[in-house]
Backbone bond lengths (Angstrom), bond angles and torsions (degrees), N, CA, C in turn:
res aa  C-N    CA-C-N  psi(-1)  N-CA   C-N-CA  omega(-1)  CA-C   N-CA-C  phi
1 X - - - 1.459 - - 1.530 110.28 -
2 X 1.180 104.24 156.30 1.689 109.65 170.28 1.779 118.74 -93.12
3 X 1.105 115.92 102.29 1.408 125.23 -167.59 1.466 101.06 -110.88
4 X 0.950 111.86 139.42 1.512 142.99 141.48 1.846 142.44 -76.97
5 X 1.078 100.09 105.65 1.200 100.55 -169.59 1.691 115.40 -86.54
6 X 0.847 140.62 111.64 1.721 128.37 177.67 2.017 86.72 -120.14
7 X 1.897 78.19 120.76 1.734 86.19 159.78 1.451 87.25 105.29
8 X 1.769 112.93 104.63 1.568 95.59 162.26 1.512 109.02 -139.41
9 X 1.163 126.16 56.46 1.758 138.99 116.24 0.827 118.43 11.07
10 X 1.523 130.37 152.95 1.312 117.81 153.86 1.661 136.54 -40.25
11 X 1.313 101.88 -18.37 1.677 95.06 -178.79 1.664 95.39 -106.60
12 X 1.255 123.17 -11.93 1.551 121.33 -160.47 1.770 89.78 -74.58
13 X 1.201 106.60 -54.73 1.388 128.97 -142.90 1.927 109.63 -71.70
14 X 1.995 100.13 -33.18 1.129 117.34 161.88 1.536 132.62 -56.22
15 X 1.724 94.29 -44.41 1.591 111.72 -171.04 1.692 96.58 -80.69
16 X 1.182 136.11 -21.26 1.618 141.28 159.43 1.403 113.65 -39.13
17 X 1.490 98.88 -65.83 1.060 106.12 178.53 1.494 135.74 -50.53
18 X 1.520 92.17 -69.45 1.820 89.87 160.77 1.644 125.22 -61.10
19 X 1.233 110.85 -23.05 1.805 117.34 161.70 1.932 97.65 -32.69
20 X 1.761 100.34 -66.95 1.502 110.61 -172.31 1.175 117.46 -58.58
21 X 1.741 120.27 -38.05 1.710 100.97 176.89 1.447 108.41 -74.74
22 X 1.288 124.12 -3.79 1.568 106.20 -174.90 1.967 96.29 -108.35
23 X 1.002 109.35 43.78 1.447 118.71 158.71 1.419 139.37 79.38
24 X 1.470 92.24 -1.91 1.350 129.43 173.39 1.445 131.97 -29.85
25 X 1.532 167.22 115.35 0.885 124.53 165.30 1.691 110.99 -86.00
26 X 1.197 112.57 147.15 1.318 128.62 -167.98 1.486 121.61 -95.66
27 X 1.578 130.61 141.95 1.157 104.93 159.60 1.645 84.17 -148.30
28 X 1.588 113.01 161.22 1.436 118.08 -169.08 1.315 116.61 -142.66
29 X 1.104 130.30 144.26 1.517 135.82 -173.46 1.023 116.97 -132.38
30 X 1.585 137.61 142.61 1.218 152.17 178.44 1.088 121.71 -115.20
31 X 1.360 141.84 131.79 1.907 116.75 144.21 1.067 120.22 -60.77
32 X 1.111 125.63 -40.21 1.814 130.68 154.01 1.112 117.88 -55.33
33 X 0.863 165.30 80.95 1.530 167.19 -131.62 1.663 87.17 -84.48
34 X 1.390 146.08 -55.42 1.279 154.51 -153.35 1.308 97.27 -78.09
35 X 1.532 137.13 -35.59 1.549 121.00 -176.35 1.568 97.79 -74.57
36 X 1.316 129.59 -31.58 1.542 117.02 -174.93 1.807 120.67 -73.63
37 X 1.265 86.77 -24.08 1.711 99.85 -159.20 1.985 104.28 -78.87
38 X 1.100 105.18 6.84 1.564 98.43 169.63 2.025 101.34 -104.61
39 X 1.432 125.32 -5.69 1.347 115.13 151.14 1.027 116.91 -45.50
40 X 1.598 107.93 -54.64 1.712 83.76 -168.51 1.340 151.36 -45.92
41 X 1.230 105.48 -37.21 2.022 120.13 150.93 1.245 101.57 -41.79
42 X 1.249 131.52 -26.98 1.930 102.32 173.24 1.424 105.09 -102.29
43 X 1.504 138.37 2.59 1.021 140.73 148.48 1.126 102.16 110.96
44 X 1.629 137.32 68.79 1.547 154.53 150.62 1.482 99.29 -91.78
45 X 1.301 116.38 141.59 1.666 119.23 150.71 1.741 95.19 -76.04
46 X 1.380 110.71 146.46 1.382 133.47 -161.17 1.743 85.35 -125.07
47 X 1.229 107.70 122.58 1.657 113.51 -178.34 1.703 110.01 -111.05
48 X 0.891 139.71 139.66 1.443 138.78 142.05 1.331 122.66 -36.17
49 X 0.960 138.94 -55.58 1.290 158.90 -175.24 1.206 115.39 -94.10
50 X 1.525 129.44 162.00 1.440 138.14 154.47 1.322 111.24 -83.78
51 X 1.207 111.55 -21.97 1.730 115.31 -177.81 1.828 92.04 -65.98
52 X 1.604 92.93 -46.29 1.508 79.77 -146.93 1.359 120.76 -86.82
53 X 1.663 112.46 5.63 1.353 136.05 178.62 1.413 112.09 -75.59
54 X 1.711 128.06 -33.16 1.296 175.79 -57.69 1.450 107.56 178.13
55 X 1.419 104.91 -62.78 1.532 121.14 -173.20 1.696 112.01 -42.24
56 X 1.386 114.86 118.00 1.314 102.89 172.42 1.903 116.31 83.45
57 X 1.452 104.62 -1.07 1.353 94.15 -147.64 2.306 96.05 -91.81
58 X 1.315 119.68 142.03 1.276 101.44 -174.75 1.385 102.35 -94.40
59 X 1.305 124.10 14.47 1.268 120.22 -154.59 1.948 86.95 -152.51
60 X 1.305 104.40 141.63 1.457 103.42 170.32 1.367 98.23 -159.23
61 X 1.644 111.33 129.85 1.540 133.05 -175.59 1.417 95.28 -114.39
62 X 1.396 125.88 125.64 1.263 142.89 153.65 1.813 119.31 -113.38
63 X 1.253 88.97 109.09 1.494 118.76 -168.86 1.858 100.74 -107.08
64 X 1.191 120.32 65.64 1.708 96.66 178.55 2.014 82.77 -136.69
65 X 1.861 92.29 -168.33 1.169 101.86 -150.76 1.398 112.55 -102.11
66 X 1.380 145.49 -18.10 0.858 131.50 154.25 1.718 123.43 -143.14
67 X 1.324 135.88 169.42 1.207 125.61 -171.39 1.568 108.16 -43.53
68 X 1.148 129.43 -82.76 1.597 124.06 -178.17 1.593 97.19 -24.53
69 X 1.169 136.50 -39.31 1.469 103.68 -175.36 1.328 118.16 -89.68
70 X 1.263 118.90 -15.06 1.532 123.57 170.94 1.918 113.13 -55.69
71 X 1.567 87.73 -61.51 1.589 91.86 179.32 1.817 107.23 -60.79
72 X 0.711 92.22 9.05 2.055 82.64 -166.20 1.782 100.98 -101.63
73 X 1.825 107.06 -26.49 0.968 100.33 151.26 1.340 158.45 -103.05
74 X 1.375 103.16 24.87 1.474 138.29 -176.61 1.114 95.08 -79.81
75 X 0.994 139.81 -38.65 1.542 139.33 172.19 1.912 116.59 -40.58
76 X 1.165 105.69 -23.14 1.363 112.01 -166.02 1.870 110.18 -110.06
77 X 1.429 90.05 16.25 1.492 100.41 166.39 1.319 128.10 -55.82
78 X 1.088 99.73 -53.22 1.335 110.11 -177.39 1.758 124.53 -21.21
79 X 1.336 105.83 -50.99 1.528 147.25 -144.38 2.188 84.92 -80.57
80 X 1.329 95.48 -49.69 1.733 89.77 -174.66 1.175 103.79 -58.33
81 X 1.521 91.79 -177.76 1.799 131.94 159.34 1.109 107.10 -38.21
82 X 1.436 131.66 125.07 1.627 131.52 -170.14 1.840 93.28 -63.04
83 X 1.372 107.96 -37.70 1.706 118.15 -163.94 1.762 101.08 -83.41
84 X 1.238 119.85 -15.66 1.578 119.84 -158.28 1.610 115.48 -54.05
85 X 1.016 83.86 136.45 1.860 88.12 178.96 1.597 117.52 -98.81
86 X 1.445 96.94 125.33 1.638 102.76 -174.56 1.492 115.79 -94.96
87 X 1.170 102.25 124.32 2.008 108.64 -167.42 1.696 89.22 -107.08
88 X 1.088 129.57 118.62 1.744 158.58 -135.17 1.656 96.67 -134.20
89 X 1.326 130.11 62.44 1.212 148.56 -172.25 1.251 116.61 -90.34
90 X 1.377 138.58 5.77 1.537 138.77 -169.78 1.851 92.04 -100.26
91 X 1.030 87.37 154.12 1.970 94.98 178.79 1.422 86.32 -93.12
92 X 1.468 106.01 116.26 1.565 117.69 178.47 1.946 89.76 -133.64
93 X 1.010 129.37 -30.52 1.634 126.89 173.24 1.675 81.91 97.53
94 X 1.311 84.60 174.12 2.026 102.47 -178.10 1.582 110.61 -73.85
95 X 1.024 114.93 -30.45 1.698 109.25 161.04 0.805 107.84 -60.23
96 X 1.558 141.18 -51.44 1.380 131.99 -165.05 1.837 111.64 -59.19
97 X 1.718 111.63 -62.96 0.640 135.38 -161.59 1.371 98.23 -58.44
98 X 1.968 143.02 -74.43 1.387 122.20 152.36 1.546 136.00 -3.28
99 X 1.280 111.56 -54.75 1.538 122.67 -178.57 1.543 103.47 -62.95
100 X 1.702 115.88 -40.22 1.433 110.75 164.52 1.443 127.58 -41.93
101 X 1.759 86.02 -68.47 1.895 91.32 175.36 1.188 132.58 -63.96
102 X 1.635 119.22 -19.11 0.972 131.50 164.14 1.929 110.02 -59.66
103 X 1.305 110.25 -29.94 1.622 95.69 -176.48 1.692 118.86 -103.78
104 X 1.358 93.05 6.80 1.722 114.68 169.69 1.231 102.36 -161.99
105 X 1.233 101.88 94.27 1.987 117.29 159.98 1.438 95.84 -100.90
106 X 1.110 148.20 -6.11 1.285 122.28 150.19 1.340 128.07 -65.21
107 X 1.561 115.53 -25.91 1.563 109.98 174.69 1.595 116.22 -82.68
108 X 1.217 110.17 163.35 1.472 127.93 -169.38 1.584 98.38 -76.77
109 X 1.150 98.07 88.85 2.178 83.96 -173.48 1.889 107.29 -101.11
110 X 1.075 125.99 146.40 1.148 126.10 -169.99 1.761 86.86 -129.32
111 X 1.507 127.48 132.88 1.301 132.46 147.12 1.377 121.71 -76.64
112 X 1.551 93.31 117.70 1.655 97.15 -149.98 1.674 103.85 -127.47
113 X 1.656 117.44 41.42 1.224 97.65 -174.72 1.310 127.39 -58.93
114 X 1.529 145.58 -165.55 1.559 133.79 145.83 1.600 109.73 -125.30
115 X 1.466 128.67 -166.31 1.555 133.44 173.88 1.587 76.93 -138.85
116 X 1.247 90.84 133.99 1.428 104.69 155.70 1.946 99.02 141.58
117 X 1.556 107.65 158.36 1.290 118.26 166.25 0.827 133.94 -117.93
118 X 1.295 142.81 -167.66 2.129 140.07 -173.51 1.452 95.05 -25.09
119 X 1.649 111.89 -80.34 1.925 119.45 -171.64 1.383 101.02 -6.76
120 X 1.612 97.54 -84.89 1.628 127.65 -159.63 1.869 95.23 -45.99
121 X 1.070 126.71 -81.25 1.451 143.44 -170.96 1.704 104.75 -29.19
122 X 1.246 107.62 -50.34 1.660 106.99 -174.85 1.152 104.01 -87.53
123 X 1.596 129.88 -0.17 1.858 117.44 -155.27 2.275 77.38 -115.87
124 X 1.362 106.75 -4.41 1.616 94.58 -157.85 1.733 126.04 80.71
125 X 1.078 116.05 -16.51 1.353 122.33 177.50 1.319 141.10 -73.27
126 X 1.852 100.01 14.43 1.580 105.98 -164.79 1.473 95.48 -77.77
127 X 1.556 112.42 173.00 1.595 101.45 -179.67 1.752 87.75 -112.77
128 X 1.385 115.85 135.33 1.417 132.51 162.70 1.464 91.31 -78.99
129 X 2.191 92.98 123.55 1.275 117.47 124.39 2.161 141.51 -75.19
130 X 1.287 104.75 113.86 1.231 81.45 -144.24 1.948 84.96 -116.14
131 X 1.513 115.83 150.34 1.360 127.71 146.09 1.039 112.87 -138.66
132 X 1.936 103.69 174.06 1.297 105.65 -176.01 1.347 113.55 137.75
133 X 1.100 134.20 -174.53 1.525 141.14 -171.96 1.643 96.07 -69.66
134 X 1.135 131.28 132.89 1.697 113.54 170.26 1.523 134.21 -76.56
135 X 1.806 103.19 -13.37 1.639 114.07 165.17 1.781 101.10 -59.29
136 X 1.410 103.03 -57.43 1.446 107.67 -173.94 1.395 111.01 -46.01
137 X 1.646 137.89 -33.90 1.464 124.67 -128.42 2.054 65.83 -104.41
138 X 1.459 125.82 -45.77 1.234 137.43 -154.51 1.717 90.86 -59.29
139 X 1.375 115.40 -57.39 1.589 125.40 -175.56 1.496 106.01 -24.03
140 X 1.573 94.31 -65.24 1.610 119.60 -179.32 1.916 113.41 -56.04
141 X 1.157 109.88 -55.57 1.027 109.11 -162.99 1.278 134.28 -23.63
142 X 1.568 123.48 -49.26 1.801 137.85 159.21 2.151 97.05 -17.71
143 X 1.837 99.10 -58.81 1.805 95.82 -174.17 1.167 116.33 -74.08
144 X 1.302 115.71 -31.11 1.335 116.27 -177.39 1.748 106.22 -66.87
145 X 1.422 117.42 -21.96 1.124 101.54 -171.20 1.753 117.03 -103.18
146 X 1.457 85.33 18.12 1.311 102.08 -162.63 2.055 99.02 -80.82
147 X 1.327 108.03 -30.44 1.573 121.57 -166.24 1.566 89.77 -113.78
148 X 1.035 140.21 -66.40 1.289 134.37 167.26 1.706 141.45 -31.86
149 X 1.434 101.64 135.43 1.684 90.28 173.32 1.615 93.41 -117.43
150 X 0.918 129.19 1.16 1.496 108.14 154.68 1.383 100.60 -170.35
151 X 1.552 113.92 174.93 1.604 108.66 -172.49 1.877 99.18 -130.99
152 X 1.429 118.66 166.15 1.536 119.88 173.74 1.838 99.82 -125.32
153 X 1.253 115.16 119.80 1.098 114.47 -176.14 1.715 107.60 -75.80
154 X 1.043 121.76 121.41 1.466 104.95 168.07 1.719 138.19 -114.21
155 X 1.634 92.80 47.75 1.746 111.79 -163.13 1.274 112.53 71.33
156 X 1.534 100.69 165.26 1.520 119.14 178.88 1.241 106.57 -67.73
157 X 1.631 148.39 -32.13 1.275 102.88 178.24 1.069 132.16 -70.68
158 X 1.291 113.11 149.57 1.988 116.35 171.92 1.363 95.15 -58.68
159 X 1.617 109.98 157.21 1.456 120.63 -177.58 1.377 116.11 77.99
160 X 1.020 133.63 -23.77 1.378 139.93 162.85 1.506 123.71 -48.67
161 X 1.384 111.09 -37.78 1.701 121.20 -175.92 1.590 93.39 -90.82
162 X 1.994 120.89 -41.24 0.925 108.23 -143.69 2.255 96.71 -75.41
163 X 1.454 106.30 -10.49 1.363 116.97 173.80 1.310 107.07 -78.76
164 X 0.882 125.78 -30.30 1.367 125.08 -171.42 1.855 114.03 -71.42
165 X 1.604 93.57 -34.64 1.281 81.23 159.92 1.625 147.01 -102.40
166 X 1.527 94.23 5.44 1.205 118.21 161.84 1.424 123.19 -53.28
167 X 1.409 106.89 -29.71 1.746 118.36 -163.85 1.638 97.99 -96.55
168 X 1.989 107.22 -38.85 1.434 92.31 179.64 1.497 121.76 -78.37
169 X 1.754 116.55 -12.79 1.623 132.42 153.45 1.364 105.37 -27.61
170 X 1.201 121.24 -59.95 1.539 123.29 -128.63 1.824 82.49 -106.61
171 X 1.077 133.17 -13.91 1.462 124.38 162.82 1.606 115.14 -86.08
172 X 1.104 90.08 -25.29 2.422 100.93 179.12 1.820 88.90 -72.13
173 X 0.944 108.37 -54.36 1.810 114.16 -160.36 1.684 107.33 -72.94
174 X 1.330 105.28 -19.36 1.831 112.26 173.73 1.567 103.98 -89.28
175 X 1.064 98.14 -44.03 2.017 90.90 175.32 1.872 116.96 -57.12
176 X 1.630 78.10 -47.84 1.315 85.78 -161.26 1.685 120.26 -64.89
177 X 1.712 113.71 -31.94 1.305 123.57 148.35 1.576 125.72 -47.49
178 X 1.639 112.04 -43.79 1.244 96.78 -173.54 1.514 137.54 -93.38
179 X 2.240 90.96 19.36 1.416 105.02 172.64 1.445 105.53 -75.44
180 X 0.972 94.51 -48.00 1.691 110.07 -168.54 1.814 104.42 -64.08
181 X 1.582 105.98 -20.77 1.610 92.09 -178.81 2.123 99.30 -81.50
182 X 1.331 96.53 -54.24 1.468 102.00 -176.44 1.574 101.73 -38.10
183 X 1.533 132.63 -75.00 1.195 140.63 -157.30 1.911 88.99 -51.09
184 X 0.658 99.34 -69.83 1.452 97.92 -173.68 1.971 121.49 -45.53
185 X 1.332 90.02 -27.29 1.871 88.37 158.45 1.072 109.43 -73.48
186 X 1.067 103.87 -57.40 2.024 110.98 -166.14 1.967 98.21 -47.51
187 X 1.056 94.75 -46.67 2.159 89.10 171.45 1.366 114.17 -44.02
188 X 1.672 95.27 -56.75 1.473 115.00 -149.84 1.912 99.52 -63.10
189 X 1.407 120.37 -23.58 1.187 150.28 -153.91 1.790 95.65 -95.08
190 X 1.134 125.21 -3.31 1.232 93.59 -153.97 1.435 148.06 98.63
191 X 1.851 115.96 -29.23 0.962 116.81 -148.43 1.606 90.98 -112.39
192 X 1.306 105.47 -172.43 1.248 133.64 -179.75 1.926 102.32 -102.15
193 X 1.020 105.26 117.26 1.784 107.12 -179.15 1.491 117.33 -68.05
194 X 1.062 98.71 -37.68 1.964 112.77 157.46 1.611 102.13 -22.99
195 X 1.851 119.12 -49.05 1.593 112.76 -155.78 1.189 88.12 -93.59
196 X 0.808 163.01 38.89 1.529 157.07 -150.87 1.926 87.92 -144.51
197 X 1.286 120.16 -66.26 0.983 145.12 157.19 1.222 117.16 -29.57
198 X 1.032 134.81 -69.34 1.685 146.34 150.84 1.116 128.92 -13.58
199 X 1.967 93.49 -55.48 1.288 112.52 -161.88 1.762 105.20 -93.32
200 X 1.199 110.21 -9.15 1.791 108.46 -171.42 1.958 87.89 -89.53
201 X 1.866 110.96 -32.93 1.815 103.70 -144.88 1.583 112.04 -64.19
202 X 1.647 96.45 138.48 1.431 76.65 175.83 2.126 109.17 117.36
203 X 1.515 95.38 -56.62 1.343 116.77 -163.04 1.460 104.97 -78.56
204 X 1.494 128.42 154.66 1.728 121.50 -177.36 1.314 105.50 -62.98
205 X 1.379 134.09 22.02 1.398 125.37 -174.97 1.660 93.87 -111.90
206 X 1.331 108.47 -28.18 1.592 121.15 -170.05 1.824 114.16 -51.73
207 X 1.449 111.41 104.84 1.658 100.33 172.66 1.460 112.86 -124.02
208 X 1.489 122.09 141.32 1.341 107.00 178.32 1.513 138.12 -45.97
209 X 1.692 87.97 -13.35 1.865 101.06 -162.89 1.672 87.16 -82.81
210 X 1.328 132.16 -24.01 1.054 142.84 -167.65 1.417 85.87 -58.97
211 X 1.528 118.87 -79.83 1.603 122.16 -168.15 1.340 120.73 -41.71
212 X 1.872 105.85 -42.20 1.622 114.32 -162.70 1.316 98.08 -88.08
213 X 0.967 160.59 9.32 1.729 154.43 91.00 0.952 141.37 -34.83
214 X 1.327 123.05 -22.24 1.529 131.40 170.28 1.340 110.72 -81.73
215 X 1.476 106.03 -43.79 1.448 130.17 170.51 1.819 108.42 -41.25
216 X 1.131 115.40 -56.93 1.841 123.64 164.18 1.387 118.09 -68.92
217 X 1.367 106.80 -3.30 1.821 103.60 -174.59 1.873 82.10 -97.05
218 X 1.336 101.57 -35.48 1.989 90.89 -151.32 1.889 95.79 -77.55
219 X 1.534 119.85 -10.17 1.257 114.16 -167.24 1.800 98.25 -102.91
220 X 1.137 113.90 -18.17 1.640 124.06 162.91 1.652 88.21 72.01
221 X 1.257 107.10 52.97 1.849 109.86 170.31 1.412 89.29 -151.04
222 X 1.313 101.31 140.46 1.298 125.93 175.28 1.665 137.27 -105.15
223 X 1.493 108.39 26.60 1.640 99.93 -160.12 1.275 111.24 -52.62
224 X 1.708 110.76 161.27 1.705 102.41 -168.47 1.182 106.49 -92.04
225 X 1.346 146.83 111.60 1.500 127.93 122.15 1.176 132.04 -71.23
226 X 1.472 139.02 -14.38 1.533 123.05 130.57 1.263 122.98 -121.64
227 X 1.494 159.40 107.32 1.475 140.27 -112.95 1.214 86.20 -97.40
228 X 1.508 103.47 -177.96 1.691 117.79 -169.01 1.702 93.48 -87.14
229 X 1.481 105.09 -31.19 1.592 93.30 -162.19 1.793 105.42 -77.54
230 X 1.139 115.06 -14.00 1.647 128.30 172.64 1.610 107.98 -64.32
231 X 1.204 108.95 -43.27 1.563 122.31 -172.24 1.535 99.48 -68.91
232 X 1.369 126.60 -49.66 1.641 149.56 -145.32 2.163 77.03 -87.00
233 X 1.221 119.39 -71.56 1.234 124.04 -176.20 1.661 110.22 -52.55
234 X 1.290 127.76 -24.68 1.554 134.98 172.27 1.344 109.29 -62.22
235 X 1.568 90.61 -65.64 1.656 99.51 -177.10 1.555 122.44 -50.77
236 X 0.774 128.49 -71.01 1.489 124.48 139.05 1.015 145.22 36.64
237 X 1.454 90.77 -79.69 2.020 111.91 159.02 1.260 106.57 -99.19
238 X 1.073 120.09 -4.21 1.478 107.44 168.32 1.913 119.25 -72.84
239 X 1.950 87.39 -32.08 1.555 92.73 -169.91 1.494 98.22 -74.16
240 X 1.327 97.75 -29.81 2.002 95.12 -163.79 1.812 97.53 -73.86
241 X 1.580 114.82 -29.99 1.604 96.82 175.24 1.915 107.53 -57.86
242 X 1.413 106.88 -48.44 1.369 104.97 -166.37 1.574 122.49 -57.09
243 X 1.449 107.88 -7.84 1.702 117.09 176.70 1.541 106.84 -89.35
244 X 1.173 119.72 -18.27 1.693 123.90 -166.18 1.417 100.44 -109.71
245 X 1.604 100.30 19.46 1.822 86.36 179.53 2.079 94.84 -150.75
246 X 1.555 90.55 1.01 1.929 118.12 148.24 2.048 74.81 70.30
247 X 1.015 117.88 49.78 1.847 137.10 179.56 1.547 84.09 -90.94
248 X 1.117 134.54 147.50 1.844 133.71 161.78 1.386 92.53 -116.02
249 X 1.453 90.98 118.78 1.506 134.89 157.67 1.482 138.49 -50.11
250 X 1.312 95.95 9.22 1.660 105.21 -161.63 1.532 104.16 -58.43
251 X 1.342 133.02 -59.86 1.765 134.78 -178.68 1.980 97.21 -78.01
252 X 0.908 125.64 -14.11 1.724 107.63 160.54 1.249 123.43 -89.67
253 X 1.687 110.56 0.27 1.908 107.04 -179.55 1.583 85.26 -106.43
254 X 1.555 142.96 -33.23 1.527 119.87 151.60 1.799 120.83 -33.11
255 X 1.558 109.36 -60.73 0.889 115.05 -152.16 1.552 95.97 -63.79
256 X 1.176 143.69 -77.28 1.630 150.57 125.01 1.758 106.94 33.04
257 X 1.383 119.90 -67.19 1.342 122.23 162.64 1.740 120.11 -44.93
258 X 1.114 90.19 -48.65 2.004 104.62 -155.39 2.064 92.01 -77.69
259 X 1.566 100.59 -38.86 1.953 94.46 -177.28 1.150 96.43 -83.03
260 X 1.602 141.91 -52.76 1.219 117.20 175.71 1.503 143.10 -52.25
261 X 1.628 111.24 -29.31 1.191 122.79 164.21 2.349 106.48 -53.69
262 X 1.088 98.91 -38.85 1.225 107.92 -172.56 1.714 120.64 -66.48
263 X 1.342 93.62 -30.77 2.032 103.49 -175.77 1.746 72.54 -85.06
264 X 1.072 133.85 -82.51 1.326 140.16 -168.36 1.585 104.57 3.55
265 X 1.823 110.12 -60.69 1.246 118.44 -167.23 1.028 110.17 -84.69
266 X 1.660 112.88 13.98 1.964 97.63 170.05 1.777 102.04 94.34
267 X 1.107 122.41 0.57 1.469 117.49 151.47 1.555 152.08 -99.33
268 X 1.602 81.04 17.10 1.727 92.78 177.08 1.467 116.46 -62.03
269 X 1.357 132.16 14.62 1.343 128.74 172.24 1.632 104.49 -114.77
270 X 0.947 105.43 -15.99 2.035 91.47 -178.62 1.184 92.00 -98.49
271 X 1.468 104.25 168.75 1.574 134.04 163.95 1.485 124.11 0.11
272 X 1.059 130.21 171.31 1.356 112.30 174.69 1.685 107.03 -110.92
273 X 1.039 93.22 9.10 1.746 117.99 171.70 0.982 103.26 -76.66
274 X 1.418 122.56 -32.35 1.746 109.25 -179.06 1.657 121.65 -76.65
275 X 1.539 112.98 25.31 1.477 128.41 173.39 1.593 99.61 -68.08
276 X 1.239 122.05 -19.30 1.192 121.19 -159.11 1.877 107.80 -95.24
277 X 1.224 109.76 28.39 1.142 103.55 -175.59 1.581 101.60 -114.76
278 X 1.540 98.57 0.25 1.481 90.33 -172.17 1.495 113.16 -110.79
279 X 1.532 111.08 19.53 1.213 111.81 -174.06 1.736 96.06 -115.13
280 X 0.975 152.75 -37.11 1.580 132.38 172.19 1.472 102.82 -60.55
281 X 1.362 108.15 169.09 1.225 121.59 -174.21 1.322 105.76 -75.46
282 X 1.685 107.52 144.52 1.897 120.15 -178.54 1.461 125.89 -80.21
């Protein structure tokens, strides 16, 4: 298929990629023109434009960061497949995602969030959350399955997938805080974080993400597979979905405190593991 990529991020730039090993022809867009332009060595046409990334394309993935940038590239519709189906992949929450369709109900829009980070995105293995018309999600499917190892349908309405991943956000962003809070007692304690480790492996509390985070806390490097300031921007809309649906917020106005304190200190570019710097003493 001819896909379009808008948005190449760490997750934009991954899901490209595997788009290309599964046979795809590719085309990719940046606002940075410089984060897209190292695809090309895996063989994307690299466009100037969103129009011109767009052009022709039967398939269009929008990977960017928040609603204003989604709608900003709706503008460059024109340029596709009169029939092309737009897979709406940025964590914008179900408000966001409405306000989309609401400003193009003529396009074929599919709510297309995924779970997954860098790993998942370049290996193809993220799992698509998907809504939407079901001819449309089927149209798509060949791309969607191109980055994906499996998908969760979550009905035709729009906003449905884009909630869905709001709820599985707010369980990634509670784990992922409360490695960094535990490890940081076990310091604060005296102990060796190793027993902490020991003492969970194994047990129904035991998760790998548990290890592969602790693992970046104990080496005090942070590379990003999902940044802190992405997490800090999740939480966010996650808390503001949970007030418009009268949800109490009590562990998302922690979580909200602890990532913002964290971009605050100048780590909104590493890991989202680097939450953990704000729990030992300063």
């Amino acid at each position: 298929m001819h896909v379009a990529v808008l948005g190449t991020g760490i997750m934009g730039a991954g899901m490209a990629r595997s788009l290309l090993r599964a046979g795809h022809d590719v085309r990719v867009w940046n606002r940075t023109a410089a984060r897209a332009q190292p695809l090309a060595d895996d063989g994307a046409t690299v466009a100037d434009t969103a129009a011109g990334a767009v052009e022709g394309a039967e398939v269009v993935l929008v990977m960017l960061w928040d609603t204003p940038a989604v709608l900003d590239v709706l503008g460059s519709a024109a340029a596709a497949a009169p029939d092309a189906v737009w897979l709406q992949g940025s964590t914008i929450g179900a408000d966001g995602m409405l306000e989309v369709a609401a400003a193009r109900p003529d396009l074929r829009l599919v709510d297309a969030p995924v779970l997954g980070t860098k790993g998942p995105a370049e290996q193809g293995t993220l799992v698509a959350l998907l809504s939407g018309a079901p001819a449309d999600v089927a149209a798509a499917q060949p791309a969607i399955d191109g980055y994906s190892a499996r998908s969760v349908y979550a009905g035709e309405r729009l906003g449905a997938a884009s909630a869905l991943k709001l709820a599985c956000n707010a369980w990634v962003a509670t784990m992922n805080a409360a490695v960094g809070q535990s490890i940081a007692l076990a310091e604060g304690f005296g102990l060796d974080p190793a027993l902490f480790l020991d003492a969970t492996r194994g047990g129904a509390s035991d998760t790998p993400y548990l290890h592969m985070k602790a693992e970046l806390i104990a080496k005090g490097e942070f590379p990003p597979s999902f940044t802190l300031a992405g997490a800090f921007k999740d939480v966010e809309l996650i808390r503001a979905a949970a007030r418009a649906v009268s949800v109490a917020g009590d562990v998302l106005a922690g979580l909200v405190a602890a990532y913002g304190r964290a971009v605050a200190a100048g780590h909104g570019e590493e890991d989202m593991a680097a939450v953990y710097r704000v729990f030992p003493p300063g």
